[in-house]
N, C-alpha and C positions, 0 to 999 in steps of 0.2 A: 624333763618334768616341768609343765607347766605350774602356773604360780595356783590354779584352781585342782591338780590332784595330785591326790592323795593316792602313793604308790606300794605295790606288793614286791618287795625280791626276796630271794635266795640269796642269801652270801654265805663264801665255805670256812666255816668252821674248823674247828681241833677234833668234833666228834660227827662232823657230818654239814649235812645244809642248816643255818639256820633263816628262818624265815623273820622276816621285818616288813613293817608298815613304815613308811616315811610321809610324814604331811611337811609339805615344805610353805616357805615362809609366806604372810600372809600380804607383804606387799613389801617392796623395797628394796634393797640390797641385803642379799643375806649376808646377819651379822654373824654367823657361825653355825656350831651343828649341836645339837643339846639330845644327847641317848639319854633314852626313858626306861626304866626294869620297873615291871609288874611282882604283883604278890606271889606269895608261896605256890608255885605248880602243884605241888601233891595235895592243894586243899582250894582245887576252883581256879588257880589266878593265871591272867592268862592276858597279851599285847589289847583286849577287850577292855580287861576291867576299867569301872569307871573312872576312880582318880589315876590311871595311868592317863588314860585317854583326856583327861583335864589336863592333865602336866606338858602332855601334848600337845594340845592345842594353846595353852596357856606360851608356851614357848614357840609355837609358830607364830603367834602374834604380834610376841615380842620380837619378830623379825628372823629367828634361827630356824634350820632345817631341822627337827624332829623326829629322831629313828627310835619307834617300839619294836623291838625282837621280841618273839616270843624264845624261854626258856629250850631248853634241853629236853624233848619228850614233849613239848607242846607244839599245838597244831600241826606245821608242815617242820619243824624243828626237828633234828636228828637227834639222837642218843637219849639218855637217860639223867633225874636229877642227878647232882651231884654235891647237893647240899654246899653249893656255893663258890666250891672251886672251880669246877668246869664252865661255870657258868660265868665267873672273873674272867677266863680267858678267851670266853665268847662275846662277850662285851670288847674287850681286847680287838678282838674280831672286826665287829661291828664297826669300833673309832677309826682302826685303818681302814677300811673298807671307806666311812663317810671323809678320812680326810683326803684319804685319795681321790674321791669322785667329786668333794666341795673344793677343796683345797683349802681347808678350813685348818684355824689355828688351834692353840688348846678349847676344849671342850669344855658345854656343860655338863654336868651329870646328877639326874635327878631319878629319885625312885622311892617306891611306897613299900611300905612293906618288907618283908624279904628280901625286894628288890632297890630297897633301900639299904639293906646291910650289905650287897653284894654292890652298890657303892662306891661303899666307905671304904674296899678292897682292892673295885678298880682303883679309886684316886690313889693308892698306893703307888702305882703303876705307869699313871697318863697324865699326872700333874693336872687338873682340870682348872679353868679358870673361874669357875663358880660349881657351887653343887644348892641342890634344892631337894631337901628329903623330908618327906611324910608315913609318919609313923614308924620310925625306925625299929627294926626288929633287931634289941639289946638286951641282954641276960635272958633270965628265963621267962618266956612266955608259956600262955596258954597250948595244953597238948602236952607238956615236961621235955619242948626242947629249949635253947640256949645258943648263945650268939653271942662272940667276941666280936661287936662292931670296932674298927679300924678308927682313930682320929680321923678329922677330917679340918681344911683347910678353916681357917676362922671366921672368913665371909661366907661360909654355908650357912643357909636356911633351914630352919630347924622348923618341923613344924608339927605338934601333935592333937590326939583328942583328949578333951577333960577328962571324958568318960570310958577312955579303951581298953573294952575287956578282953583285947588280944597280948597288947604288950602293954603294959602299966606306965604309967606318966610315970611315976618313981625311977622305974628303969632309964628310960631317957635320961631325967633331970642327974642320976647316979653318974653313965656316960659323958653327957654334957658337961656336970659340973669343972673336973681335972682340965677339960679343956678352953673351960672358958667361956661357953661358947651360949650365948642367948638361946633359949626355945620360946617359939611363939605357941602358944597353948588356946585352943578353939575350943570355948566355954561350949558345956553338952555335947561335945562332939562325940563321938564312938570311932571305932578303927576306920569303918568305912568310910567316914563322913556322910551317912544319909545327909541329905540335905540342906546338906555344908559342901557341896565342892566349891559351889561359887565364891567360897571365902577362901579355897586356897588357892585360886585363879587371883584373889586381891591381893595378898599378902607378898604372893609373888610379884608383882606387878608393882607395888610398892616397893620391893626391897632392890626391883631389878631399876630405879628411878635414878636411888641415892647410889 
């Protein structure tokens, strides 16, 4: 893999192929490998969406190989959702799959969405060296489902919208609170961040300095 693309595989899973994009780093030595999880599959989200595809590139930058999998049931992806579990041990997947091919140490792990609460379940798992999560999906959100997000290590990036009418600031700051743990909050933002990714490309960038 050249340092200019950006590559498609197959890696096998617990329910089948799953499919992943990898943009590898954007110049230097790579400093590790940083897995990216997209939004909810059963409602659009998919290794495309926009803020996955920022976190992505936002961490090649920073020098790390960047693996997006698409979900369970998405695109070239085998099996079916599994609201989270299956989907932990595809991620699972993924880390062995990048530490074996980078020889890479502990991991980042960053994710939006749903793909941020499935996470906070891998780092249960893989001890990750940093995490970076947007819009974490905790308690109940819009739709009437609900989500026991996982602790997550202290140096995580907490990042949400003022305005998110998916998963409510409250819920986060509820989560966040027992642990500790700072949220950077992007004044008018919305779930998606219209027009806000380029603030989560800074923040990140920022926090990955100190």
């Amino acid at each position: 893999m050249t340092r200019s693309m950006i590559e498609r595989v197959l890696v096998d899973g617990v329910a089948g192929k799953i499919e992943c994009v990898i943009n590898p780093p954007a110049a230097g030595e790579i400093r590790g490998v940083a897995l990216i999880a997209h939004p909810h599959p059963l409602f659009g989200g998919s290794l495309d969406n926009k803020v996955a595809q920022t976190l992505a590139k936002t961490f090649a930058e920073l020098g790390y190989v960047a693996l997006r999998p698409n979900f369970r049931g998405v695109g070239a992806s085998a099996g079916g959702h599994d609201e989270g579990r299956g989907e932990t041990d595809d991620m699972l997947a993924i880390l062995d799959y990048a530490q074996s091919r980078f020889h890479a140490g502990p991991p980042v792990l960053a994710g939006f969405s749903f793909g941020a609460y499935v996470q906070t379940l891998v780092a249960q798992r893989a001890a990750p060296a940093r995490m970076a999560l947007v819009g974490v999906a905790a308690g109940f959100v819009s739709g009437g489902r609900s989500y026991t997000a996982a602790p997550v290590p202290a140096q995580t990036v907490i990042i949400h919208g003022e305005l998110d009418e998916t998963v409510p600031l409250s819920n986060v700051l509820a989560w966040a609170r027992p642990q500790e743990l700072p949220v950077v909050v992007v004044p008018g933002a919305d779930h998606f961040f219209h027009r806000r990714l380029h603030l989560i490309k800074s923040i990140i960038n920022g926090a990955w300095q100190r």
